[in-house]
C-alpha positions as CSV (number, residue, x, y, z in Angstrom):
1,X,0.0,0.0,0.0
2,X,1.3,3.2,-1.1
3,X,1.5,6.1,1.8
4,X,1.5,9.7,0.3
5,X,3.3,12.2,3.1
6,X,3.6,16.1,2.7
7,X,7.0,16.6,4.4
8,X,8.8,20.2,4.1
9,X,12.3,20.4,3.1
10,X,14.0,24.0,3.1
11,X,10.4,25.8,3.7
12,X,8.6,24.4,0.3
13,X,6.0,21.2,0.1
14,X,6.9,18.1,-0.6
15,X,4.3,15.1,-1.3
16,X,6.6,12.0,-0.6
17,X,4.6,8.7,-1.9
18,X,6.4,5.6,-0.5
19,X,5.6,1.9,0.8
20,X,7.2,2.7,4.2
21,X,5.7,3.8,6.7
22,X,4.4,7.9,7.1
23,X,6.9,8.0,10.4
24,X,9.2,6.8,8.5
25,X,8.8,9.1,5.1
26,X,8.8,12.4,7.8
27,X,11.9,11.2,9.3
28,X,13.8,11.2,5.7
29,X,12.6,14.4,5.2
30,X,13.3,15.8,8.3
31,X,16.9,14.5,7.5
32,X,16.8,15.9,4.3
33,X,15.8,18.9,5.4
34,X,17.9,19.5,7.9
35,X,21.2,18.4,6.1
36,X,20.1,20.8,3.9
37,X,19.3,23.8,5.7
38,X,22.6,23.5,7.7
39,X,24.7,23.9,4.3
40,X,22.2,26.8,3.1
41,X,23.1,28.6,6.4
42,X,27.3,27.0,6.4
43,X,27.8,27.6,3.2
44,X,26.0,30.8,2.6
45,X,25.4,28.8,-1.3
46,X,21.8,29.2,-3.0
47,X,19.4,26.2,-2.9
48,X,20.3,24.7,-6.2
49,X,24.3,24.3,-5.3
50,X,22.9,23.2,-1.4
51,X,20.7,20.4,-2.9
52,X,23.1,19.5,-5.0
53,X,26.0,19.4,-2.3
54,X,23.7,17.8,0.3
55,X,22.9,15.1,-2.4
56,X,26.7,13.9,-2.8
57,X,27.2,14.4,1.2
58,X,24.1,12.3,1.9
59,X,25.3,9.6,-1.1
60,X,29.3,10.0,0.8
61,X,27.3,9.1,4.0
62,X,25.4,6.0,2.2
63,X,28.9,4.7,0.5
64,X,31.0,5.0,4.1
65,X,27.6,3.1,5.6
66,X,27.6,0.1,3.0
67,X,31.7,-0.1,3.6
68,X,31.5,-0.2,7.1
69,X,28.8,-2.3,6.9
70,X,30.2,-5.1,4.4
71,X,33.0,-4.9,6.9
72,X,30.7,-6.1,9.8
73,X,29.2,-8.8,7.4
74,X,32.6,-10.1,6.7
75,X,34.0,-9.8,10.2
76,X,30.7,-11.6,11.1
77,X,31.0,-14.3,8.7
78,X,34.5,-14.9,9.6
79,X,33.6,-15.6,13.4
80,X,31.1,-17.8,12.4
81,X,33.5,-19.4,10.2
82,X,36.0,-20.1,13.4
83,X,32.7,-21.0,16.0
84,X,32.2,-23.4,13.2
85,X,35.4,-24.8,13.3
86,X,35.6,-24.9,17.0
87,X,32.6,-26.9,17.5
88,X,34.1,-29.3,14.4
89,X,36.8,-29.4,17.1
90,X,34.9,-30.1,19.6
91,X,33.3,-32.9,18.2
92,X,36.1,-34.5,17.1
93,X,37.5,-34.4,20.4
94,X,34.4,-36.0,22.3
95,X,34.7,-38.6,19.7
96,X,38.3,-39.1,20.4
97,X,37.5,-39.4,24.3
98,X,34.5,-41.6,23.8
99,X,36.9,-44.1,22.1
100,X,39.8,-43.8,25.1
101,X,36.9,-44.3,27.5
102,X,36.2,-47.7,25.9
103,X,39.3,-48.9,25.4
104,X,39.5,-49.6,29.0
């Protein structure tokens, strides 16, 4: 279902139309906004050159987000990798002692 959400972004009316939810559609354009009203009022640039910067700062954020992100995934997959192996271990072991035990 298909959620239509007026949000404002640098004092003019925008009608968002999303899946997510209408929280969720005010909080990107709250971020939006925001970003964007702090590099009109940093910058002292005109709307067109702010939109355009915050665009490629919000894109820099998304790009450092995924890297540090496929990092997790990776250092995530790796410990699995080594609890896998340590259980393996483990296993092997137990087997080993089972077979000492009835030895005697």
């Amino acid at each position: 279902m298909e959620n239509r959400v007026t949000v404002s972004i640098c004092g003019e009316e925008y009608t968002l139309v999303a899946e997510e939810a209408p929280s969720y559609m005010q909080k990107v354009g709250g971020y939006v906004d925001a970003k964007l009203s702090d590099l009109i009022n940093v910058a002292k640039v005109g709307r067109s050159d702010a939109a355009v910067l915050t665009a490629v700062n919000i894109a820099d954020e998304l790009f450092k987000e995924r890297e540090a992100s496929d990092g997790l995934r990776a250092q995530l997959k790796q410990y699995l990798d080594e609890a896998n192996q340590a259980k393996n271990e483990v296993s092997e072991l137990k087997r080993e002692l089972f077979k000492l035990k009835n030895k005697k």
